[in-house]
LONU-751830 format. One record per residue (C-alpha): residue number from 1; residue in three letters; chain; x, y, z. Coordinates in nm, 4 decimals, always signed. Example, Ala and Ser with C-alpha at 12.3 -4.5 7.8 and 13.67 -1.06 7.14 Angstrom:
<sites>
SITE  num  residu  chaine         x         y         z
SITE    1     ala       A   +1.2300   -0.4500   +0.7800
SITE    2     ser       A   +1.3670   -0.1060   +0.7140
</sites>
This chain:
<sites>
SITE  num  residu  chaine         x         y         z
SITE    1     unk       A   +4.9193   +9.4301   +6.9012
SITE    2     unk       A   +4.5294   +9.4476   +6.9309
SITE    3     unk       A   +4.4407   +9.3871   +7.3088
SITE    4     unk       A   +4.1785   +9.0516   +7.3422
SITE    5     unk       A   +3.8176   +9.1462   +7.4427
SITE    6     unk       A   +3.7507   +8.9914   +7.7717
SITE    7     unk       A   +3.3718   +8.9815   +7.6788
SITE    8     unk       A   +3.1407   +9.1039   +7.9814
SITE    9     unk       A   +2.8182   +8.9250   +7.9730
SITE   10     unk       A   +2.6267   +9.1693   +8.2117
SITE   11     unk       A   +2.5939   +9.4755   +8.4671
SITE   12     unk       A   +2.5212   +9.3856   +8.8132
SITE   13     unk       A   +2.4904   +9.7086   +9.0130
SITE   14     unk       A   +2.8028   +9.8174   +9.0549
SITE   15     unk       A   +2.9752   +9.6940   +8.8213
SITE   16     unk       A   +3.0091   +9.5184   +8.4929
SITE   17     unk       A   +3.0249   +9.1328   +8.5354
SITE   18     unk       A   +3.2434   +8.8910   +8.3183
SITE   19     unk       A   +3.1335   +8.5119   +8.2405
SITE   20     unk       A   +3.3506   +8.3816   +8.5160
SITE   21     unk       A   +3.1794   +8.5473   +8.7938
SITE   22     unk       A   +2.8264   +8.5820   +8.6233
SITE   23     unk       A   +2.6594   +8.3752   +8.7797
SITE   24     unk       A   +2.8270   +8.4139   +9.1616
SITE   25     unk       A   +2.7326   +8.7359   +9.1246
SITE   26     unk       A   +2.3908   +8.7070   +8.9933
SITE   27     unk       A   +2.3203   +8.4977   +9.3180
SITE   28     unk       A   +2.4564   +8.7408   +9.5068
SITE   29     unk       A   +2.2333   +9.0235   +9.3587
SITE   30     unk       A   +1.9335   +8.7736   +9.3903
SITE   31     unk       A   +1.9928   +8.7499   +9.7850
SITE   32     unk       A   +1.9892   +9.1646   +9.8121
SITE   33     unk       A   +1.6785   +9.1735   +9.6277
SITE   34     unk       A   +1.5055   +8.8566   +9.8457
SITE   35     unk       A   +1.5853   +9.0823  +10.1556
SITE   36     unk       A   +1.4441   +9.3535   +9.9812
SITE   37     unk       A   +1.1326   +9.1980   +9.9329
SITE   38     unk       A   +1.1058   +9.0955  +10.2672
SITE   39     unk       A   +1.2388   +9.4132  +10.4459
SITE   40     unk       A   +1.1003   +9.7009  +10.2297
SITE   41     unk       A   +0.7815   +9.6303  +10.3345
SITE   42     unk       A   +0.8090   +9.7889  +10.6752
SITE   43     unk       A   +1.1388   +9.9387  +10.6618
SITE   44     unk       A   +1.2946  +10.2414  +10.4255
SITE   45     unk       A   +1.5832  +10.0689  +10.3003
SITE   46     unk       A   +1.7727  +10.1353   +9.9242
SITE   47     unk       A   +1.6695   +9.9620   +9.6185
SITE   48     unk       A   +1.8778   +9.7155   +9.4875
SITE   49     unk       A   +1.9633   +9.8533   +9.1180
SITE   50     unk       A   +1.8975   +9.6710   +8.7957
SITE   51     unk       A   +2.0419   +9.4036   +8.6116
SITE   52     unk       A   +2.1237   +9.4315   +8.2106
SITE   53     unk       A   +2.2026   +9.0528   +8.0733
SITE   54     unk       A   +2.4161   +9.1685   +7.7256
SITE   55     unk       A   +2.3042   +9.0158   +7.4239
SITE   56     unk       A   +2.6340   +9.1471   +7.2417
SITE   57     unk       A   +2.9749   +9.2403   +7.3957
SITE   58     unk       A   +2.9421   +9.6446   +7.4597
SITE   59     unk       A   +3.3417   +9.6563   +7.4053
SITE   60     unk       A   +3.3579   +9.4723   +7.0623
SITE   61     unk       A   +2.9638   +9.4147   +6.9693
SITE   62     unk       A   +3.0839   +9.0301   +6.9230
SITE   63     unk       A   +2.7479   +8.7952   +6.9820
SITE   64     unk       A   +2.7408   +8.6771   +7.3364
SITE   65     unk       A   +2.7440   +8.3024   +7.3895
SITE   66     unk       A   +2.5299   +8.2309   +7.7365
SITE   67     unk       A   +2.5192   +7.9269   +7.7609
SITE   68     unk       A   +2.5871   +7.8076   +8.1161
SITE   69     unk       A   +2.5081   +8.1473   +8.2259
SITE   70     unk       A   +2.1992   +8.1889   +8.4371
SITE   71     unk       A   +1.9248   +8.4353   +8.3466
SITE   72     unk       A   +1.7551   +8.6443   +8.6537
SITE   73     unk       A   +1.4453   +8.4098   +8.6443
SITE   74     unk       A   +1.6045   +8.1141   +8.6895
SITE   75     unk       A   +1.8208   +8.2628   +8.9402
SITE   76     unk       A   +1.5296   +8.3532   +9.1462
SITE   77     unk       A   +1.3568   +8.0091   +9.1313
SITE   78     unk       A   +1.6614   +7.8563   +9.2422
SITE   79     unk       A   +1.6944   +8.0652   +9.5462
SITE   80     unk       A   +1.3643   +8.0048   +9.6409
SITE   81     unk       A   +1.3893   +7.6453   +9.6061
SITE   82     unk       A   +1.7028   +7.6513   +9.8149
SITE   83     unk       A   +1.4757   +7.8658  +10.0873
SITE   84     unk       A   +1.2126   +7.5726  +10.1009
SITE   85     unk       A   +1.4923   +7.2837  +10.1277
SITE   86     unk       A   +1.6104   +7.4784  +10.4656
</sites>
């Protein structure tokens, strides 16, 4: 029996990210690389890594339906929008 392809949508630094947690995660990367920002400007601290937003499933090269899914940019905005309502 052929095993179902569970479809990642992404690589967040560590790991590779599935729809479910896409965009918890991508929030969560957003938040590392806001203290970045802030931080490595007068302290030596690690960069945060890279994201990779799949257009097509790396497992079964099957077309990747985002929608719902947040990209990086709009990730960012609302972050910084949350930032200004506090």
């Amino acid at each position: 029996m052929a095993r179902k392809c569970t479809h990642p949508v992404g690589y967040i630094p560590p790991t590779v990210v599935h729809a479910k947690d896409w965009n918890k995660k991508l929030a969560q990367f957003v938040e590392k690389v806001f203290d970045f920002n802030i931080r490595g400007q007068r302290d030596q601290i690690n960069h945060p890594g890279f994201i990779t937003e799949f257009t097509f499933c790396p497992e079964c090269g099957t077309p990747i339906d985002r929608a719902g899914l947040l990209t990086y940019p709009e990730a960012f905005d609302l972050h910084k929008a949350g930032l200004s309502k506090s």
